[in-house]
NUVEXNU-230025 format. One record per residue: y, z, x of N, C-alpha, C, O in turn. Coordinates in steps of 0.2 Angstrom, whole numbers, plus 5000, padded with zeros to 4 digits. Example, Ala and Ser with C-alpha at 12.3 -4.5 7.8 and 13.67 -1.06 7.14 Angstrom:
<sites>
497250395066497850395062498450395066498350425071;498950355064499550365068500050395064500650405067;
</sites>
This chain:
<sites>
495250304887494850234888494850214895494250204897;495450214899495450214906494750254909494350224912;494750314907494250354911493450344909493050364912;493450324902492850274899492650224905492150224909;493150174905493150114908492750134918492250114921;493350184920493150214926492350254927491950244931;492350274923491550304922490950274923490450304924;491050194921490550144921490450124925489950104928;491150114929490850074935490750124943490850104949;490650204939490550254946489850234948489350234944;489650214957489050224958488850274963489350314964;488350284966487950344970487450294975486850274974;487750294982487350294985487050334991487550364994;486250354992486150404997486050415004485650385006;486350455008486450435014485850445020485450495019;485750415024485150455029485150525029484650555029;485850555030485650615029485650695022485850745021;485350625018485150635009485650675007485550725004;486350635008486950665004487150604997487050544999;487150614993487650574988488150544988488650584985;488250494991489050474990489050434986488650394985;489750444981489850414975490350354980490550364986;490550304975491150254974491150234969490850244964;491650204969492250174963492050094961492350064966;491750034958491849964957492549954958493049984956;492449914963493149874959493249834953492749824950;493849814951493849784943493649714945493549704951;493449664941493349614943494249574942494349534946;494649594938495049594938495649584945495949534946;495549664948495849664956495349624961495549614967;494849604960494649554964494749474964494649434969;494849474958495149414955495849394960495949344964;496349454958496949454963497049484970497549484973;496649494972496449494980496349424983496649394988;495849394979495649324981496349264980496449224985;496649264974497249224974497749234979498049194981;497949324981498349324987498149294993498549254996;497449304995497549295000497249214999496949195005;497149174995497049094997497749074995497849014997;498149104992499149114993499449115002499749075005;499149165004499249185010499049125016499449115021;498449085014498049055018498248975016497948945020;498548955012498848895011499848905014500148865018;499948955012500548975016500748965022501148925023;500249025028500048985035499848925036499948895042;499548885031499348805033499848785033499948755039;500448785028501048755028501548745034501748705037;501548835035502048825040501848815047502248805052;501048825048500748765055500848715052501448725051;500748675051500748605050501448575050501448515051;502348625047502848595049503048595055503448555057;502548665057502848675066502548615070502848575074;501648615070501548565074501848475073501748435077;502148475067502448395065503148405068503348355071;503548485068504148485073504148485079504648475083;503348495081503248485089503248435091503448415097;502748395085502648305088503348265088503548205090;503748295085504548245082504748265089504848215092;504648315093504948315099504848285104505248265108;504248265104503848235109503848165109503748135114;504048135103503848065102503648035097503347975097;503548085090503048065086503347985083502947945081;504047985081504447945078504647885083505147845082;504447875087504347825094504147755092504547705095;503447735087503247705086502847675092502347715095;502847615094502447565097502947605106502647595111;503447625105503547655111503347695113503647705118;502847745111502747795113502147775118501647745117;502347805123501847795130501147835130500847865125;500747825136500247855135500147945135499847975131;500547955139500748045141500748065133500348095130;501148045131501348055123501048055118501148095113;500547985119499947975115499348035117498848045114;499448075124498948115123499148165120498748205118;499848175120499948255119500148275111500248325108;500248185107500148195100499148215097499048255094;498748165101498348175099498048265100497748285096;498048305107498248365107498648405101498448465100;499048385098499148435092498948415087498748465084;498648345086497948345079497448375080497048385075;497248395087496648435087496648495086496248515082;497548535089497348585087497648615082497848675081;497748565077497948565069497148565066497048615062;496748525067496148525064495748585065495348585061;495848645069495648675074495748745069495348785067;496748745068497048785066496648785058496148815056;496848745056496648725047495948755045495848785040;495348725052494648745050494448835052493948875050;494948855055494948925058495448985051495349045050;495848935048496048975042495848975036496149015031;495248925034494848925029494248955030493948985025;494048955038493248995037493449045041493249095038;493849075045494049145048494249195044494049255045;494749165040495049225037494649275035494549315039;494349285030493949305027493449345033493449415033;493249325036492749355042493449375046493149405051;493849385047494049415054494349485051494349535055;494549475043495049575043494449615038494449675036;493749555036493149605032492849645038492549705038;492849605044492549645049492949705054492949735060;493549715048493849725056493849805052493549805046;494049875054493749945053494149955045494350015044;494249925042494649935035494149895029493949915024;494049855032493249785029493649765022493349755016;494349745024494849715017495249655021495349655027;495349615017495749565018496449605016496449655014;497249565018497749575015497749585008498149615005;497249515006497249524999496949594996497249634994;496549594997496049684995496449734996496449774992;496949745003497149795005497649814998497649864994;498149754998498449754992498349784985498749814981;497849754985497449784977497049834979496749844974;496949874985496549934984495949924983495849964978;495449884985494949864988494849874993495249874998;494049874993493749855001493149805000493149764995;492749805003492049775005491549855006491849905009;490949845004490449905008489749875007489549835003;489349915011488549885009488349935005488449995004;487749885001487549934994487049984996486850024992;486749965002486250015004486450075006486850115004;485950085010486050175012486250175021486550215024;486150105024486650065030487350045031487549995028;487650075037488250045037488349955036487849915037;488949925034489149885036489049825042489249835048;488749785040488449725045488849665047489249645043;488849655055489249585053488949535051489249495048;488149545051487949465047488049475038488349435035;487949535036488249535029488749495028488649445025;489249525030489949505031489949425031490149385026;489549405038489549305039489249285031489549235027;488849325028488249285023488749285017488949225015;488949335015489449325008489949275012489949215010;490149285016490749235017490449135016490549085012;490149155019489549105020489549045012489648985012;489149095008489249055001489749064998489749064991;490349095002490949084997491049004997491148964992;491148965004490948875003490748854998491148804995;489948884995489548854991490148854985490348804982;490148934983490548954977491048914976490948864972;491648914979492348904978492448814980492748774977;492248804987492648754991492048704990492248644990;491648714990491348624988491348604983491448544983;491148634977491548614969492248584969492448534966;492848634972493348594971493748524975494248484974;493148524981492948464984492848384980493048334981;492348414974492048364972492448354966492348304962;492748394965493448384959493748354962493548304961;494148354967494848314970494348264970494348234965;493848244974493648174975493748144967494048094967;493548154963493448134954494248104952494348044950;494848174955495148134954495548074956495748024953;495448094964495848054967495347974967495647934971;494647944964494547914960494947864955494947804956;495347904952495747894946495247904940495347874935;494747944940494447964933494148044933493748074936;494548064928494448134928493748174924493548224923;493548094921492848104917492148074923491548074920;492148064929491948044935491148094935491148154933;490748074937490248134934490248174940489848214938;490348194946490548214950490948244949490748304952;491748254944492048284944491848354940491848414942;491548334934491048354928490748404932490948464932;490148384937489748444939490148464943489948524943;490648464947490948494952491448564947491748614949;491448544940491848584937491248624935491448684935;490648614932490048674930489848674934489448704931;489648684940489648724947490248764949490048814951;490748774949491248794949491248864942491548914943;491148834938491148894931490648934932490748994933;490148904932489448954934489449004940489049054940;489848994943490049034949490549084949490349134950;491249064947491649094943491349154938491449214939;491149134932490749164927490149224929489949264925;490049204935489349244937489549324938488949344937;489949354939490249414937490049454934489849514934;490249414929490349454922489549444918489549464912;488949424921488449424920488049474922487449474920;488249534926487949574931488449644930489049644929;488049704929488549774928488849794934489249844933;488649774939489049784946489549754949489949774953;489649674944490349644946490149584951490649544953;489449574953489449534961489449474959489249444954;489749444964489349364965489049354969488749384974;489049304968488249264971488249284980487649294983;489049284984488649314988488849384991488949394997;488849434986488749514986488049504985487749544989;487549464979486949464980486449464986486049504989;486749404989486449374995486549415002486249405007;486949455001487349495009487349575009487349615013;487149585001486849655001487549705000487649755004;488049674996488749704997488949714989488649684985;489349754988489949754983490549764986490549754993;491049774981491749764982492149844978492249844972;492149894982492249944980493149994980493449994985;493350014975494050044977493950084983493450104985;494450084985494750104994495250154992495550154987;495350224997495750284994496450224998496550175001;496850274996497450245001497850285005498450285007;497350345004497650415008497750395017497350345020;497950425019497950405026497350465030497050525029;497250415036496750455038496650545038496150585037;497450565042497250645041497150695034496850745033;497450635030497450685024496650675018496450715014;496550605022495850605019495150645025494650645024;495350655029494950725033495250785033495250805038;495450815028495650885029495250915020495250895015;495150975023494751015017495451055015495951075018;495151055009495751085005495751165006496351185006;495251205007495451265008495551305017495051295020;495951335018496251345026495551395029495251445026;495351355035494651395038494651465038495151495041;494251495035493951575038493951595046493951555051;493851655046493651685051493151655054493051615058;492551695049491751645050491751595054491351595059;492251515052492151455054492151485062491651465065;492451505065492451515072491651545075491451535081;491151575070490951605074490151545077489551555079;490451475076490151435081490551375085490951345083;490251365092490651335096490151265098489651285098;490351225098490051155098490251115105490851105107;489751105107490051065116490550995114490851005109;490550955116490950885117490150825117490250765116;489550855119489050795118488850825111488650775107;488850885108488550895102489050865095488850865089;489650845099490050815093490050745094490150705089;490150735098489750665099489450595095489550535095;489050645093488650635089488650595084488350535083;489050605080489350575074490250555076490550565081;490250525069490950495069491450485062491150505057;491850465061492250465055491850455052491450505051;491550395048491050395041490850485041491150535039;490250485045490050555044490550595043490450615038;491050615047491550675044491750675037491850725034;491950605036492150605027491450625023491550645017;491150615024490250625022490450695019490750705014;490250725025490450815027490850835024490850885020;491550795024491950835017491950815013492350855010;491650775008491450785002490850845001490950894997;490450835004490050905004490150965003489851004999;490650975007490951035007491351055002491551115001;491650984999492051004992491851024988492051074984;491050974988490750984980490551024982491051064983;490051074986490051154989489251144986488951194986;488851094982487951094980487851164985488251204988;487351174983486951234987486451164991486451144996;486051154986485451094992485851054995485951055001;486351014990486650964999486850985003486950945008;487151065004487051105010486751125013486951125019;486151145013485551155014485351095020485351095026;485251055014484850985018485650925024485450885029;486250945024486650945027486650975036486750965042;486551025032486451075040485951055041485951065047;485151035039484851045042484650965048484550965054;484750935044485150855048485650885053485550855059;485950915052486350905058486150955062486450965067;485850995061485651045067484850995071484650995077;484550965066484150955072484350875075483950845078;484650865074484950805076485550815083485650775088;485750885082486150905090485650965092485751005097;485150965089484651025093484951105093484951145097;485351105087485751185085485551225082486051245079;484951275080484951295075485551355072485951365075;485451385066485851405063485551445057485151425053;485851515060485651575054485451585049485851545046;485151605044484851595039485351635034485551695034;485351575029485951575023486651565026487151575023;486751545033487551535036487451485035487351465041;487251415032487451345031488151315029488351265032;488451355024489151315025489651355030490151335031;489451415033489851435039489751375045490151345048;489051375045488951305051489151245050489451215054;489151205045489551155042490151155041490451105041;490551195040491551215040491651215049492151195052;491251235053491251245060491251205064491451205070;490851145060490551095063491151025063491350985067;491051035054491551005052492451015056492850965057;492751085057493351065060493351055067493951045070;492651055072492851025079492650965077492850925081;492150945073492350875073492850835073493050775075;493050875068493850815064494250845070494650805070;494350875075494650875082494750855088495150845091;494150845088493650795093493750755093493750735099;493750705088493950615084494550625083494750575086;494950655081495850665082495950655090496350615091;495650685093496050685101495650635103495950595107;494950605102494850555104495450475102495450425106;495650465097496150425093496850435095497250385094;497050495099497550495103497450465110497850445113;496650465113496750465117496550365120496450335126;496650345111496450255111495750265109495450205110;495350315107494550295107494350325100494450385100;494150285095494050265091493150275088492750235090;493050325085491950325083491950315076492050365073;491850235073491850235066491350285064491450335060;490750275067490250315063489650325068489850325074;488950355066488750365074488250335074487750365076;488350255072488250205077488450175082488150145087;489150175082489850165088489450175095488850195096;489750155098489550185105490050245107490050275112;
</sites>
């Protein structure tokens, strides 16, 4: 049943250099819990800003009353700014600062083994990233806006509260309406929400079988590898796992006329296992050396 379940939500995206790359949906379930940790997470840090800047005003005078001087009075209204500051930066930042950042997961996601990715055949955008973020407002936080207004009211049948709760449902529910899992703004941002390996980097670049002789019999400069960057290498090792005859084919021939290399007729995966292990060496010693090429849009 597990592998029932996993099989429906395998998809295939193809890359510019017309390779297949599959992924994994995430459950709507683990995104469900992703999202709770981290507005867990994000009410947590509100807390303990907010007891620290109140331990900082206790210092200063806050308990003063009508004695508190001017100096004082600026430097309390100083910590409500940058209380307003912090608060507005932990509601709309979070989200935008660790989707953008080279893992494209929140703590919550990393936890549950998710990520974010774009559903096209292009990497990862920062305006993507803004736009779903974006209508998560819509989704989540202005609905329960207009709930707490309802209640704090003193009527829970308020019709403000009413629509703030079917705006809220309609959103929530919207998931499970769609075979991809999205909401409203994976529609809008051109994204899903896809499982994430949790191998670590070297082990998810190494090919399971130890290089041939062959692989040596090409040498590649430092501007020819250049070129690409991790995405692509992972590319390349899938390729080479599943061993296609055409996705090799059309593999090599993208990267040859792309570093201006040609290569011998029928040695495509000798040039590909060649290419592939000076690259993965290349991006290794670059990442020792502090310098990091997600992909070969990077600079």
């Amino acid at each position: 049943m597990a592998r029932r379940t996993g099989a429906s939500r395998q998809r295939t995206v193809i890359t510019p250099e017309g390779v297949a790359l599959p992924f994994v949906l995430a459950t709507r379930t683990a995104r469900a819990a992703a999202l709770v940790i981290d507005l867990g997470l994000i009410v947590t840090v509100m807390i303990v800003t907010t007891l620290t800047l109140i331990w900082l005003g206790r210092g200063i005078g806050l308990e003063g009353g009508a004695a508190i001087n001017a100096s004082k009075s600026r430097a309390i209204q100083a910590l409500v700014i940058v209380w307003l500051i912090a608060m507005f930066l932990l509601r709309n930042a979070w989200f935008l600062f660790f989707e953008l950042g080279p893992r494209g997961a929140t703590p919550g996601k990393r936890l549950t083994g998710i990520r974010i990715a774009a559903r096209g055949t292009e990497r990862l955008t920062t305006e993507a990233v803004i736009a779903r973020n974006i209508v998560r407002d819509i989704e989540l936080f202005m609905p329960v806006v207009f709930i707490g207004g309802a209640f704090a009211a003193g009527s829970d049948t308020d019709v403000a509260g009413w629509a703030g709760a079917a705006w809220f449902a309609i959103f929530v529910l919207f998931p499970f309406f769609n075979r991809d899992a999205l909401r409203c703004g994976d529609v809008i941002a051109g994204t899903w929400v896809v499982e994430a390996s949790r191998r670590k980097l070297g082990e998810a670049l190494s090919v399971s079988a130890p290089p041939s002789a062959a692989d040596q019999a090409f040498t590649f400069t430092p501007e020819e590898l250049a070129v690409y960057g991790e995405y692509e290498l992972q590319t390349l090792e899938r390729v080479l796992r599943d061993g296609r005859g055409p996705a090799l084919d059309d593999v090599a021939d993208a990267i040859s006329r792309k570093i201006g290399r040609p290569f011998p007729y029928r040695a495509e995966r000798v040039f590909l296992e060649a290419y592939y292990l000076q690259l993965r060496a290349h991006l290794e010693q670059g990442m020792r050396l502090g310098r990091r090429k997600a992909d070969k849009y990077a600079a």
